[in-house]
Every structure is written in structure tokens, then in C-alpha cells.
C-alpha positions in Angstrom: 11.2 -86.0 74.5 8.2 -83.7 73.7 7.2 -81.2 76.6 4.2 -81.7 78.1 1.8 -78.9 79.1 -1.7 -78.7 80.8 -2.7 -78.3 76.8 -2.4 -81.6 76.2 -4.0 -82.0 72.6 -1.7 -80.1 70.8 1.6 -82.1 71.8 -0.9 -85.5 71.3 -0.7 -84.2 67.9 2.7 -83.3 67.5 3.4 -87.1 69.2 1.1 -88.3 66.5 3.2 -86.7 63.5 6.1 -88.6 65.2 4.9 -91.9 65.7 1.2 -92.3 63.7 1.3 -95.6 65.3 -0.4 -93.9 68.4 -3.7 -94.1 66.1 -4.1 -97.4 67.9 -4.9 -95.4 71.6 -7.1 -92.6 70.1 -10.9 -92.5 70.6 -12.9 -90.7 69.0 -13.2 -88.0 71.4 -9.6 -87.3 70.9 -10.0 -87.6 67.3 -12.2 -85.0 67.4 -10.2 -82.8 69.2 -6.9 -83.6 66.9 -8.6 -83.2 63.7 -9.5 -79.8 64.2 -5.9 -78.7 65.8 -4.6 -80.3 62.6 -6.9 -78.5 60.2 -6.6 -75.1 62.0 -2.4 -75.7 61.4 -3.0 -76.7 58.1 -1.2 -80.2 59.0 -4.0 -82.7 58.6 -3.0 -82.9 55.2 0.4 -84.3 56.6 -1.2 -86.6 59.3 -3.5 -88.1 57.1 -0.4 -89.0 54.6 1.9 -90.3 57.3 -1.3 -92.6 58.9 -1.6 -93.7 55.5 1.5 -94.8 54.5 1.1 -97.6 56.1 -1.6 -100.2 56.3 -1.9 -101.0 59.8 -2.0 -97.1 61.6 -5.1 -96.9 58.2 -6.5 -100.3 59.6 -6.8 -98.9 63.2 -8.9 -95.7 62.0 -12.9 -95.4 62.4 -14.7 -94.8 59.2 -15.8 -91.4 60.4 -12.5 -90.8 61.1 -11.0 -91.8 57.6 -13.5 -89.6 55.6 -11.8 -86.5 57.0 -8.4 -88.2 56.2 -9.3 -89.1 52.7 -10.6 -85.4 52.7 -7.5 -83.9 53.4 -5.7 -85.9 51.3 -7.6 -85.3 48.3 -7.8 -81.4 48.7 -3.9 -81.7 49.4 -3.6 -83.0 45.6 -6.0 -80.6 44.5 -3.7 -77.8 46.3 -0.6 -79.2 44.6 -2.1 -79.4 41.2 -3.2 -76.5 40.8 0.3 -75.3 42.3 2.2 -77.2 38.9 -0.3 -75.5 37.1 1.1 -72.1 38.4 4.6 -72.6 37.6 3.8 -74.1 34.3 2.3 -70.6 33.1 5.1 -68.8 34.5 7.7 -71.0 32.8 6.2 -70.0 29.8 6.7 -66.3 29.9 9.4 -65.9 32.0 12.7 -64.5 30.2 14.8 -67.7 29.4 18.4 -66.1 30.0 17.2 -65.2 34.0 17.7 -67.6 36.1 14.5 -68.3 38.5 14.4 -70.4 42.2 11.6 -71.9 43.2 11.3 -71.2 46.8 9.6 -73.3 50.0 6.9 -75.4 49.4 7.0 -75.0 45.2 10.7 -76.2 45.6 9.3 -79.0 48.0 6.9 -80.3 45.4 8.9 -79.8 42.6 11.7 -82.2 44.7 9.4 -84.4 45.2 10.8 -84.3 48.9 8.6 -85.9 52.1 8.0 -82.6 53.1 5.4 -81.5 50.1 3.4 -84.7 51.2 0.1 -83.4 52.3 1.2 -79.9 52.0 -1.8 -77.3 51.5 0.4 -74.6 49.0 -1.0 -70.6 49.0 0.8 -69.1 46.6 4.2 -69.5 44.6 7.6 -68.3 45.9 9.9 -67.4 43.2 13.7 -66.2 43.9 16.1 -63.9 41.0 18.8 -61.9 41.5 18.0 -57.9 42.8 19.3 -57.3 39.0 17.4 -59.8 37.3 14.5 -58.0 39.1 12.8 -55.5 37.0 13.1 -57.6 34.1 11.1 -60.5 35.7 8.0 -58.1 36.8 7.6 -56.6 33.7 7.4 -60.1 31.9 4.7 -61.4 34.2 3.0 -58.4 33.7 3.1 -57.9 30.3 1.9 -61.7 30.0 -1.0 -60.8 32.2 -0.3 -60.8 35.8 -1.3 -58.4 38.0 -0.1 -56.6 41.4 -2.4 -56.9 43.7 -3.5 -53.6 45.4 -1.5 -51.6 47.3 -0.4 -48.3 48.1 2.4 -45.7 47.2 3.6 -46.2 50.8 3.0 -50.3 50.9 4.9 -50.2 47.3 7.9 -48.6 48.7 8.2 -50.6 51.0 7.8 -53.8 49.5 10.4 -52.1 47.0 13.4 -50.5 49.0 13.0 -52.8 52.5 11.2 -56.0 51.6 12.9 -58.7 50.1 10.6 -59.5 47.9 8.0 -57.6 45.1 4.3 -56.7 45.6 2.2 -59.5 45.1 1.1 -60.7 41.6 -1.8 -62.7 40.3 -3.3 -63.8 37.4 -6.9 -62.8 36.9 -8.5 -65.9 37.2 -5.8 -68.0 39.3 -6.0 -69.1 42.9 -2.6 -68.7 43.1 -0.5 -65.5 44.2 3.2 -65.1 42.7 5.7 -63.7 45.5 8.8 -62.9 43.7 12.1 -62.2 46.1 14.9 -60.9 45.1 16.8 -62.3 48.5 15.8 -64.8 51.8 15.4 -62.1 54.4 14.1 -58.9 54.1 16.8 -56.0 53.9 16.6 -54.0 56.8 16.6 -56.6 59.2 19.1 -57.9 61.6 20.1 -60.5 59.5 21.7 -60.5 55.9 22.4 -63.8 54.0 25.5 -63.8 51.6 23.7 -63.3 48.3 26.6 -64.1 46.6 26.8 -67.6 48.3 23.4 -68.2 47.9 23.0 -68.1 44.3 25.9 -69.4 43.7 24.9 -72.7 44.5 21.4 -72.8 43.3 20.6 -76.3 42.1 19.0 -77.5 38.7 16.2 -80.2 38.4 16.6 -82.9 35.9 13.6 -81.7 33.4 12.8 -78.3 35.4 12.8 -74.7 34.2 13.3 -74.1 37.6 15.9 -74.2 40.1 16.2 -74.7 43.6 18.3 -73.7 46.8 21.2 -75.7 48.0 19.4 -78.1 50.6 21.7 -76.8 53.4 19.9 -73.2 52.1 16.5 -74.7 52.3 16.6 -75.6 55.9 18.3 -72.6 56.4 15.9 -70.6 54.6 12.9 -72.1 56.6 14.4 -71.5 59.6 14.8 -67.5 59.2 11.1 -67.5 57.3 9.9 -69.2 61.1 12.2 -67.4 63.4 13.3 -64.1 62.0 10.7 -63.1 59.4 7.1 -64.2 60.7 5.3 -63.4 63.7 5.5 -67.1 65.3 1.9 -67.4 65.5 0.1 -70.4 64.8 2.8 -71.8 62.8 3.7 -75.3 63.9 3.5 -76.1 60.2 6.7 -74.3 59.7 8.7 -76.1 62.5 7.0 -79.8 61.5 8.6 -78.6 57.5 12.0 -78.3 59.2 12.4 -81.1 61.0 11.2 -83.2 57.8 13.9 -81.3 55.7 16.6 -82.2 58.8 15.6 -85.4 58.1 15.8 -85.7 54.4 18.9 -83.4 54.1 21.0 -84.5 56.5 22.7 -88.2 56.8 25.4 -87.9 58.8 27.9 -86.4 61.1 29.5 -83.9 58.5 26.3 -83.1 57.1 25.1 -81.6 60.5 28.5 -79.9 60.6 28.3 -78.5 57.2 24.8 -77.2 58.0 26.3 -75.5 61.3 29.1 -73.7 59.2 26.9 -72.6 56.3 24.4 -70.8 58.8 27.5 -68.9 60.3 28.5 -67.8 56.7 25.3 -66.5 56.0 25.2 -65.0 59.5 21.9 -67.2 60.8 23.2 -69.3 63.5 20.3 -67.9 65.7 17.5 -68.9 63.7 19.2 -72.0 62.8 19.6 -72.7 67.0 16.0 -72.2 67.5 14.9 -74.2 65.0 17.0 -77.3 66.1 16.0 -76.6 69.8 12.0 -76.9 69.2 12.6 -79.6 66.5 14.6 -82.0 69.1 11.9 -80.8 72.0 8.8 -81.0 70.2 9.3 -83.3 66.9 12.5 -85.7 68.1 14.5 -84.7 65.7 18.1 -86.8 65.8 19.6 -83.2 66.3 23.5 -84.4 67.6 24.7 -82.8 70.6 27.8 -80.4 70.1 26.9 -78.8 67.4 29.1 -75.5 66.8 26.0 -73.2 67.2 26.7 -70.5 70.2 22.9 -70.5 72.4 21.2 -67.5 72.9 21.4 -65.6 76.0 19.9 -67.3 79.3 17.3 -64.8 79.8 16.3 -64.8 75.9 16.0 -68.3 75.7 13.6 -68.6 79.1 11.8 -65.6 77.2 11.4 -67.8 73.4 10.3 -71.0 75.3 7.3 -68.9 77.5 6.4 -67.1 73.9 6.8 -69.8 71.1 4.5 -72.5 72.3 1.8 -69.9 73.5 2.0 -68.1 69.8 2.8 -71.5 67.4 0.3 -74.3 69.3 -2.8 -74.6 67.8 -5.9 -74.0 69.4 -10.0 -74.9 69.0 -11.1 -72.2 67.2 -14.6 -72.5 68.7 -13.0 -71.5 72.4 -11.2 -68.1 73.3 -7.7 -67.8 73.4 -6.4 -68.2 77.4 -4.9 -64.8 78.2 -1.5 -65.7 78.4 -1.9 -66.8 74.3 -3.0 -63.3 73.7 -0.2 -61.3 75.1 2.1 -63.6 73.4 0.7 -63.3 70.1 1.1 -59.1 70.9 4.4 -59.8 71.6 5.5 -62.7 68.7 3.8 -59.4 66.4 6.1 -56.9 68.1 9.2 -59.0 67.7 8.9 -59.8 64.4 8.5 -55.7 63.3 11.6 -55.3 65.5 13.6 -58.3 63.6 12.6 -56.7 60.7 13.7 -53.2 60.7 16.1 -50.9 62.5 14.5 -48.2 64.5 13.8 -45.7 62.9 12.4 -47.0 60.1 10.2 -49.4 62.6 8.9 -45.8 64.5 8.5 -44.1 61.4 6.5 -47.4 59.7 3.8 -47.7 62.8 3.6 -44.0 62.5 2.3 -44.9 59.1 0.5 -47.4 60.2 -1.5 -45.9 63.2 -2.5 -43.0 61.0 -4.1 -44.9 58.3 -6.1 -46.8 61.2 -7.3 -43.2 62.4 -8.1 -42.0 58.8 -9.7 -45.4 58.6 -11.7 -45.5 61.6 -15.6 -44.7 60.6 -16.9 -41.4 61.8 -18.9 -41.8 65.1 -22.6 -41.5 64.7 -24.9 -38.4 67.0 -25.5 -39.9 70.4 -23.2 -43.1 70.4 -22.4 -43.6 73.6 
């Protein structure tokens, strides 16, 4: 059962990705209002497929209504074409004896799984081993690619406590190449077994590329929501999860396999989160019993007055309510302290609060 809130829009459109056979009660005042909660969390892409699939929610739309739909759906195929077209350039230069993963919504498309339908893809996720590492880079950038700007202190970091390389594009492509060495960056809390997770890296009948074990998949999208991003205004994340919970897992033993593979890789608490707010918000068949140990009372209470206030989407033409605003400060300030241990985290907004001083433009005679 989804919680209701005095927001009522944004849980009208998370009842909407669960049954688009509420289309039939909608007027177009509320159409208005959903289309533009669904564009600002990149999901109209996803709505518009799910109405679509099947004739009789299509049948029940107003014409001004389906022009946005069709929209959505042909800059979705746009997004994933030029997306193939990505991975195709980098299957040609990249060295054939390293083995490559294609990470969250690549691997999606790639799959073919429900989850890429509609999807708006950024950029390209890529996955080798920390060894395979320096070899990969310096292929992409000898055939052309390019790290974006950053610098000597942004490098390092991405470097020794990211989990992943700077940026890389090619001059000329829309698309920006992430390369990661591991799921979660390496001075955080949490550190997946390596070992375990390229172990069981999947291949793709007629693919260069390979994938993560499913199990890893869901697991991986949970940490990316719930450890490594700063929860705001990313429903799209949660609505990707409970779509991969859904193709993934069939049965009893599946949901038990998925529970003992997050305590091997030591991410029962992202995994927890991300089962709560999918069986709360997205009626996800999530079984009860499930050998995942809560958080603590007080932390939980904390999470469910923060993640809805950060992840809902809201009309950009109206400010944020207050409440939104402090939570957002604080989904920022809970995602630096996931990330890193203390002192690095003082020393890093040290960094950071001196560049914003050298940054700060001089103040001009008689500003008041």
C-alpha cells in the first residue's frame, strides 16, 4: 500500500507506474500535473511505455495528452540509440584479452530487460578489474577519448578514493564513459567482495560485453541509491529496482539467494532500504521474513522523514516547501559521510570550501 501524503501528485504517479490502468480517472488537470513530475524524474519515458503496452490504458488518453507520450517515447529511442552507438565505438578499441561489464542502464539495454523500457541513458558505465585499469584508459585515450576537466586534487581523488576513473568523452559524442574499477567507492562504509563479483560476471550471446550476476544488479542499484548518491530527486532509481525485483526474482529461493548474496558482499542495509520503499511506494511482492536485520528504530523514523522529502519530485515552476530543503542539506551531508571516513571527509570540505573562497568574485567599491 503506497503512503499517502498531503503531496498527493507525486504518489498519483507512482500509483500510475503500478497500475497504468488508472489513466481511465485522470483529467487533464491531473495530467498536467503528472507529466511534468514524470519529466522532472526522468520517468515519463517509462509511463508512456507502460500506458502503451496496452491498447485500452492508450485508448483512454486525450490527444494532447498522447503527443507528450509519443514524445517521450521517441526521444527514449533516440537516447538508447545513440547509447548502442557508444558501446559500439568502445568495443572496437578496447583491448580484447580485458574483460569489460557493462554497468546500470547500458547492461539494462543491452539485456533487453523491462527496466531499459523508456529509459533516458546519460552516459556509459563500464566495469574492469583495478588491474585491468590503466590498460583500459590508455586504450580509450589513445583511440581518441578524452578526460574531461578536472583538477590535480579532483584526479586524486577520483584515482585513490573513487571507484571509478575521471570522466571520458569523445569529442563529438553526447555520451560520457564512466569507467569503475569496483560498485562502491573505496573509502566508504561499505566494500563489496571484488573477488565474488567478478567472478560471476555474465556473458551475452553476441556481446563484447558482459554483465553482473542479476542478484549483483539489484544489489548494485541499491548501493548506487542508498549508499552512493545524495537521494535527491531520484525516484527513478527506486522505480529501476523494483522492475529488476521483478524480473530477477521468481520465487522463494530467489529472494533468499538475493538476501545471502547482500550479506556476502556486506550490503544488507542498502538492500533493506531498497525493499522497504519498493514494497511501500511501488508494491513490490517483497515476502515477509526475509533474513535482512532492520536498521535501528530511530534511523529508520530518520530515512522515512528524509527520503520522500529528497527523492519525490516536485513542479519545478514552485519553490521547494522548507522541509524539502533541509532534507536535500542533509541527503547531501549523508551521502559525503557514507562515502568517506572522517578524516578524509574534513580534510575533502576543507578542499572544497577553499576553492569556493578562491572562487568567490572580488566585491566591487561600495557594494553594500
Amino acid at each position: 500500500m503506497i503512503d499517502q501524503q498531503p503531496a498527493a501528485y507525486p504518489f498519483q504517479l507512482l500509483q500510475l507506474l503500478c497500475d497504468p490502468g488508472r489513466v481511465r480517472g485522470l483529467q487533464l488537470h491531473d495530467w498536467d500535473t503528472l507529466i511534468r513530475l514524470a519529466r522532472r524524474a526522468r520517468l515519463l519515458g517509462v509511463l508512456a511505455h507502460r500506458i502503451r503496452s496496452q491498447a485500452e490504458h492508450l485508448a483512454a488518453i486525450p490527444d494532447c495528452v498522447r503527443g507528450h507520450l509519443d514524445s517521450a517515447t521517441t526521444y527514449s529511442a533516440h537516447r538508447v540509440h545513440l547509447l548502442r552507438m557508444e558501446l559500439a565505438a568502445l568495443a572496437s578499441v578496447l583491448p580484447g584479452e580485458v574483460r569489460v561489464a557493462v554497468l546500470k542502464g547500458g547492461a539494462y539495454i543491452i539485456q533487453d530487460l523491462a527496466t531499459a523500457r523508456g529509459r533516458l541513458p546519460n552516459d556509459v558505465d563500464l566495469l574492469v578489474s583495478r588491474e585491468d585499469l590503466r590498460q583500459t584508459e590508455a586504450a580509450l585515450l589513445a583511440a581518441g577519448w578524452e578526460a574531461q576537466a578536472v583538477d590535480d586534487y579532483a584526479d586524486r581523488y577520483y584515482r585513490e578514493w573513487s571507484h571509478e576513473l575521471p570522466p571520458l568523452r569523445f569529442p563529438g559524442h553526447p555520451m560520457e564513459v564512466d569507467v569503475h574499477h569496483t560498485i562502491s567507492p573505496v573509502t566508504g562504509r561499505l566494500h563489496p567482495d571484488r573477488a565474488l563479483l567478478f567472478a560471476d560476471l555474465q556473458e551475452l550471446a553476441g556481446q563484447r560485453f558482459l554483465v553482473l550476476h542479476p542478484l549483483d544488479q539489484i544489489l548494485h542499484a541499491a548501493i548506487h541509491l542508498f549508499q552512493d548518491s545524495e537521494l535527491a530527486d531520484n525516484l527513478r532509481d527506486l522505480v529501476d529496482i523494483d522492475s529488476l525485483l521483478r524480473t530477477h526474482l521468481q520465487s522463494a529461493d530467489d529472494w533468499l539467494a538475493l538476501s545471502v548474496r547482500a550479506r556476502r558482499h556486506g550490503v544488507e542495509r542498502p538492500l533493506w532500504y531498497a525493499l522497504h520503499y519498493c514494497r511501500r511506494w511501488l508494491a513490490t511482492p517483497v515476502p515477509e521474513g526475509l533474513p535482512l536485520r532492520p536498521p535501528p528504530r530511530a534511523m529508520l523514523r530518520a530515512m522515512d522523514w528524509l527520503y520522500p522529502r529528497c527523492t519525490l519530485p516536485r513542479l519545478p515552476d514552485e519553490p521547494p516547501p522548507l522541509a524539502r530543503s533541509i532534507a536535500v542539506r542533509l541527503g547531501a551531508a549523508r551521502y559525503q559521510w557514507l562515502r568517506m571516513p572522517p578524516g578524509l571527509l574534513l580534510r575533502h570540505l576543507a578542499h572544497k570550501s577553499a576553492q569556493a573562497v578562491r572562487r568567490r568574485p572580488p566585491r566591487q567599491d561600495g557594494a553594500g
